[in-house]
C-alpha positions in Angstrom: -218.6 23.8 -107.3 -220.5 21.0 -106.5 -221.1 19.3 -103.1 -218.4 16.1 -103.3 -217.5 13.3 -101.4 -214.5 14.8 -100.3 -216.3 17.8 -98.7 -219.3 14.9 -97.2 -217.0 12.8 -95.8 -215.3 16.3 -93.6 -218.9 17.5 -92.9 -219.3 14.0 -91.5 -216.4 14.5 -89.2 -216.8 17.4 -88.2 -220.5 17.1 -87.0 -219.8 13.6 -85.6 -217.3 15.0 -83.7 -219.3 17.9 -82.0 -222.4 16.0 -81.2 -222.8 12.2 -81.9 -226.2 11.8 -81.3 -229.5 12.6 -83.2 -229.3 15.9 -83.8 -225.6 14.8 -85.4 -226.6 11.8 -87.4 -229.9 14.6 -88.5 -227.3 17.0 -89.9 -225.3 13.8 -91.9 -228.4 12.3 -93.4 -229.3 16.0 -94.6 -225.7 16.3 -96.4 -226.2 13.3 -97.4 -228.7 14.8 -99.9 -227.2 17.4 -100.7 -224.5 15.0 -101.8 -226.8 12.9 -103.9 -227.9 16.3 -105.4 -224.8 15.6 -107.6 -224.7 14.3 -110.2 -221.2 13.5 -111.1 -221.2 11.6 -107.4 -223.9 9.4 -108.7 -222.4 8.7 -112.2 -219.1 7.9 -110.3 -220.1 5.8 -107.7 -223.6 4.7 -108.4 -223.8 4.9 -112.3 -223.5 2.0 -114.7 -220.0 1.5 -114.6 -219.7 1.4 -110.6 -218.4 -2.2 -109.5 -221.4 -4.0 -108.6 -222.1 -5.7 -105.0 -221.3 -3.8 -101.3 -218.2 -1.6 -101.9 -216.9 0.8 -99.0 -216.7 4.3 -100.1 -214.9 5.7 -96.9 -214.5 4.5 -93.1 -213.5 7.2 -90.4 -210.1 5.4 -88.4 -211.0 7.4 -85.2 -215.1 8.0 -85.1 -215.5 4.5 -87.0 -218.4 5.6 -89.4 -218.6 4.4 -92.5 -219.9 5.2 -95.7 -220.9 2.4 -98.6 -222.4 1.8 -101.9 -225.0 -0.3 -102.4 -225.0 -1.5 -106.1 -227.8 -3.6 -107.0 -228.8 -5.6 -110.1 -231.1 -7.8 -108.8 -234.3 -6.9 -106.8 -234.6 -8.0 -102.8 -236.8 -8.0 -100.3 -235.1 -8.0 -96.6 -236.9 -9.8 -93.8 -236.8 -6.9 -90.8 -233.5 -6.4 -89.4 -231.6 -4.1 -86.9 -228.4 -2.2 -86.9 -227.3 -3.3 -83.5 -226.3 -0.6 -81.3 -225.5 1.8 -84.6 -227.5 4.1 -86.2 -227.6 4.0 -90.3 -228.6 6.6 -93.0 -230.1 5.2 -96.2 -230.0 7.6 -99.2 -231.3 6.7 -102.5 -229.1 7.3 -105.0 -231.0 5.4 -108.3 -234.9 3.7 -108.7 -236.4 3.6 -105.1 -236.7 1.9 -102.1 -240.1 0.8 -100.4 -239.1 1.4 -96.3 -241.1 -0.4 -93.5 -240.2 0.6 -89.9 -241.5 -2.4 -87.5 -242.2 -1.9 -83.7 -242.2 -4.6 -81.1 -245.5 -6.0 -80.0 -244.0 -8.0 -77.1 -242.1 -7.5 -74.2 -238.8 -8.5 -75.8 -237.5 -11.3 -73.3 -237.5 -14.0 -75.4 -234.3 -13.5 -77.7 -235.2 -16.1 -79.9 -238.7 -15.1 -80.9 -240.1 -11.4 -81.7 -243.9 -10.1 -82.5 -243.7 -7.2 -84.8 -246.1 -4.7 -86.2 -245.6 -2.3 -88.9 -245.5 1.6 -87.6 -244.4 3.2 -90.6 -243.9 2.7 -94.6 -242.6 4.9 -97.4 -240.4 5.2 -100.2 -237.1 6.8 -100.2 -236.8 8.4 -104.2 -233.2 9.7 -105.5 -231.8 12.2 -103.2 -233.7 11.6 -100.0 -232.6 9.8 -97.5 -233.6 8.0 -94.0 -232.1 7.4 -90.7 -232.4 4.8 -88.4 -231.2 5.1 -84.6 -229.9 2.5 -82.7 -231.9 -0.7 -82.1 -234.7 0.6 -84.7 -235.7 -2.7 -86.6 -236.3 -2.2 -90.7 -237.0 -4.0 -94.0 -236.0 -2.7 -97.1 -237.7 -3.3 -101.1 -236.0 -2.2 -104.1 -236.5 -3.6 -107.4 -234.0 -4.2 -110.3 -230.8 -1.7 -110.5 -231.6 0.2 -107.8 -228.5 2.1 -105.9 -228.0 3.6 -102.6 -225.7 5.0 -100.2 -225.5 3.8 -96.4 -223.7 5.4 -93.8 -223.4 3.7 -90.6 -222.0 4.5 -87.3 -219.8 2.0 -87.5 -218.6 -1.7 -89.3 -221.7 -3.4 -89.0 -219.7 -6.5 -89.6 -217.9 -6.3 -86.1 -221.5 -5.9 -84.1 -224.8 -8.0 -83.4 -227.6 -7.4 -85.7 -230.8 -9.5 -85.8 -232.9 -10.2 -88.3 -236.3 -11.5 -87.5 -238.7 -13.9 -89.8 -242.1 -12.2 -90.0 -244.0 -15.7 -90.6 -242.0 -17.9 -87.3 -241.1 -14.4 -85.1 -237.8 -16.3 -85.5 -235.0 -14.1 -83.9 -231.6 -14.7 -85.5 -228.4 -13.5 -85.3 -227.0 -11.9 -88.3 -223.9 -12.8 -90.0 -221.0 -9.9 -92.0 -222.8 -8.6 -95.3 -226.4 -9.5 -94.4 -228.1 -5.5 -93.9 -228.7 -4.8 -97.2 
């Protein structure tokens, strides 16, 4: 029998239970491969017929995680952005996505302006995925009808996030629905 949601979504619980940290969040984004290793998952939730937009697959009432599909008909570039003070997974799930992980190249005091460089780039392909820890600041590319899974450590909604504008260094404060 194949891996499921069902059986991801306990695996998810269980592990986040035990240890909620990185070695934790290591063990979720590998099972959540293994999940996108199925293919009846992906024509369910990330096929052509799955509603289109930011849909909510599953959040946890007591450890607050939650796990969402990202259904995209339109290419976007995001500008570099943060998860707050939650971690997120990214798993492809259809077409790619091009990752950039940005450091800081200043001291951070001023919240209203940010200096970043680019540390790492790749592409996440169907059935790999990539995690993010608290705080780490990241940009996303996908092109036309690309799909992917996100879990987070919580509602990204109910926390700050920034986003910062690479031309300005702007710094600004995100708003619900923004980290795509």
């Amino acid at each position: 029998m194949a891996y499921d949601l069902d059986q991801f979504i306990a695996d998810c619980r269980s592990t986040l239970s035990r240890d909620p940290g990185p070695a934790g969040r290591e063990q979720v984004r590998a099972n959540l491969e293994r999940l996108l290793g199925n293919p009846d998952f992906i024509r369910e939730y990330c096929g052509d017929g799955a509603p289109r937009g930011l849909k909510v697959l599953y959040e946890d009432p007591k450890l607050g995680f939650q796990i969402l599909a990202h259904i995209n008909d339109k290419a976007r570039v995001s500008p570099p952005h943060d998860h707050g003070d939650s971690w997120a997974i990214y798993g492809q799930a259809t077409k790619y996505t091009d990752m950039i992980e940005w450091a800081r190249e200043d001291d951070g005091k001023d919240p209203r302006h940010a200096k970043l460089k680019p540390v790492k780039k790749y592409r996440l392909t169907p059935g790999k995925a990539g995690i993010y820890q608290n705080g780490a600041i990241h940009s996303i590319d996908y092109p036309d009808h690309a799909r992917f899974i996100r879990v987070t450590g919580t509602n990204l909604d109910k926390i700050d996030r920034i986003r910062i504008d690479l031309k300005t260094g702007e710094v600004e404060q995100m708003t619900a629905q923004q980290a795509t």
